[in-house]
Structures are given as C-alpha cells and as structure tokens.
DRENDO-1510 file (C-alpha; in Angstrom, 1 decimal, always signed):
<recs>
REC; n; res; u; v; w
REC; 1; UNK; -84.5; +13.0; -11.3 .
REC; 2; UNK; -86.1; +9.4; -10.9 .
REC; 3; UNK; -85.6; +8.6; -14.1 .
REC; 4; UNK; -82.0; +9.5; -13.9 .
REC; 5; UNK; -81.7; +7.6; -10.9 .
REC; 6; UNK; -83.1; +4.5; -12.3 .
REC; 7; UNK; -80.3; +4.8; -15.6 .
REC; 8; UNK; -77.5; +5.4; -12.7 .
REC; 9; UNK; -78.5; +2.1; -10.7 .
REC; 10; UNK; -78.9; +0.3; -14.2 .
REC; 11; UNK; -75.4; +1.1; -14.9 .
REC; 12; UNK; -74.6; -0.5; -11.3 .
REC; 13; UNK; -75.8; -3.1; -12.1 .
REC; 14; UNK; -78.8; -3.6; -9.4 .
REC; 15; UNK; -81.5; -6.2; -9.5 .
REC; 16; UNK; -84.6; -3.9; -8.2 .
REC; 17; UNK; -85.4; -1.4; -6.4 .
REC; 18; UNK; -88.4; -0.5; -3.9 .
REC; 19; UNK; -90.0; +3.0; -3.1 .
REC; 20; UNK; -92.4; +3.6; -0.5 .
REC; 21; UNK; -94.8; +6.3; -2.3 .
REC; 22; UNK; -98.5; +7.1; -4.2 .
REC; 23; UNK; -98.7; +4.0; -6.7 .
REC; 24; UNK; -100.6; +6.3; -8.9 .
REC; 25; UNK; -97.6; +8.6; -9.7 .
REC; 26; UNK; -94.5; +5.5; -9.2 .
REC; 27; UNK; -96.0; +3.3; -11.9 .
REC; 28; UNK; -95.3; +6.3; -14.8 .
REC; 29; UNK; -91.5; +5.6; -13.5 .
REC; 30; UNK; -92.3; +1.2; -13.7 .
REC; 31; UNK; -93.2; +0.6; -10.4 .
REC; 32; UNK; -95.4; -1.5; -9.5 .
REC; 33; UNK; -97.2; -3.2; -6.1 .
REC; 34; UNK; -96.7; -7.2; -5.4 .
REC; 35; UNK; -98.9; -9.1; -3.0 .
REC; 36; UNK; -95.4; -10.8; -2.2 .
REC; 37; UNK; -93.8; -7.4; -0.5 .
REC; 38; UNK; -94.8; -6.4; +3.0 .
REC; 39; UNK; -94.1; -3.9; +5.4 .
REC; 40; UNK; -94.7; -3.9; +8.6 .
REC; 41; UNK; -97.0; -0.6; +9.7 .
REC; 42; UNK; -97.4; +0.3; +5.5 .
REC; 43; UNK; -100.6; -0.1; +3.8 .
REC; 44; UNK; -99.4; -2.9; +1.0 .
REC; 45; UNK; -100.5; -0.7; -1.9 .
REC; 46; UNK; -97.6; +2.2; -1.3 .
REC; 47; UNK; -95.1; -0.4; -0.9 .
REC; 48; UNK; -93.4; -0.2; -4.5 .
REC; 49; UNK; -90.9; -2.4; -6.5 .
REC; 50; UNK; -89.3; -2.6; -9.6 .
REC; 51; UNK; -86.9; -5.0; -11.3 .
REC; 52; UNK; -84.2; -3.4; -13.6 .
REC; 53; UNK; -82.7; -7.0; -14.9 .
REC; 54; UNK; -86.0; -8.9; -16.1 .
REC; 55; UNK; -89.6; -7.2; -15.9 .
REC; 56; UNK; -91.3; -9.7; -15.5 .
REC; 57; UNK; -89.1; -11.3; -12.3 .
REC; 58; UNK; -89.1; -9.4; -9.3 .
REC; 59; UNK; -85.7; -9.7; -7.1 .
REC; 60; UNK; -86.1; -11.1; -3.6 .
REC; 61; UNK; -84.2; -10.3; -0.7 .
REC; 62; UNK; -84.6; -8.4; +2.6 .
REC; 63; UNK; -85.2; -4.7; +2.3 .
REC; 64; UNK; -83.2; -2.2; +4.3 .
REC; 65; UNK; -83.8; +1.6; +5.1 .
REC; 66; UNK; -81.4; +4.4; +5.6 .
REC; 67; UNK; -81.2; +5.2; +9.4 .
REC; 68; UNK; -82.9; +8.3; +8.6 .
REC; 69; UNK; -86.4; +6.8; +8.4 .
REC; 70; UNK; -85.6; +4.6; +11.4 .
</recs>
C-alpha cells in the first residue's frame, strides 16, 4: 500500500513527501530523517522525508497536516 502510494504521487507529479513514523521500518519505503526538518512536540528522528524528483535534493516548504491530527 505505501509503495503504491508513492507510484500514485509520482504520477502527480509531487516533489516529496513526509511521514511521521518508526525510521527503522520508513527507510525500506526511501525515507529518510534530515537535521533540516522539525516538528514541534516530535522527537527529530520519526519526522520522515522523501524526495520523489531528485534523491539526493530534498524539497522545502512548510508542512501541513490533515485536521484530523489537529
């Protein structure tokens, strides 16, 4: 299912993609931690990111949550 997710936002055309999660099972799917990415209240190490346009470039921009985890 995350890999198929990943394919589908390819196709979309998005930059990256975050994931708030164990780092241990995330990097098998690419993700990976960056000193760069904070948030507030999460230890740094579950905070997650992955580029889909160039690996080795990580987007930038502000990250947004569905209301849910509001």
């Amino acid at each position: 299912m995350i890999e198929q997710s990943i394919l589908l936002l390819k196709e979309r055309n998005i930059d990256g993609l975050v994931v708030l999660g164990d780092p241990e099972y995330y990097s098998r799917f690419g993700f990976h931690h960056n000193h760069r990415f904070i948030v507030e209240g999460v230890p740094a190490k579950y905070f997650l990111a992955q580029s889909l346009i160039n690996i080795n470039q990580l987007p930038s921009g502000i990250v947004t949550f569905h209301k849910a985890f509001e």
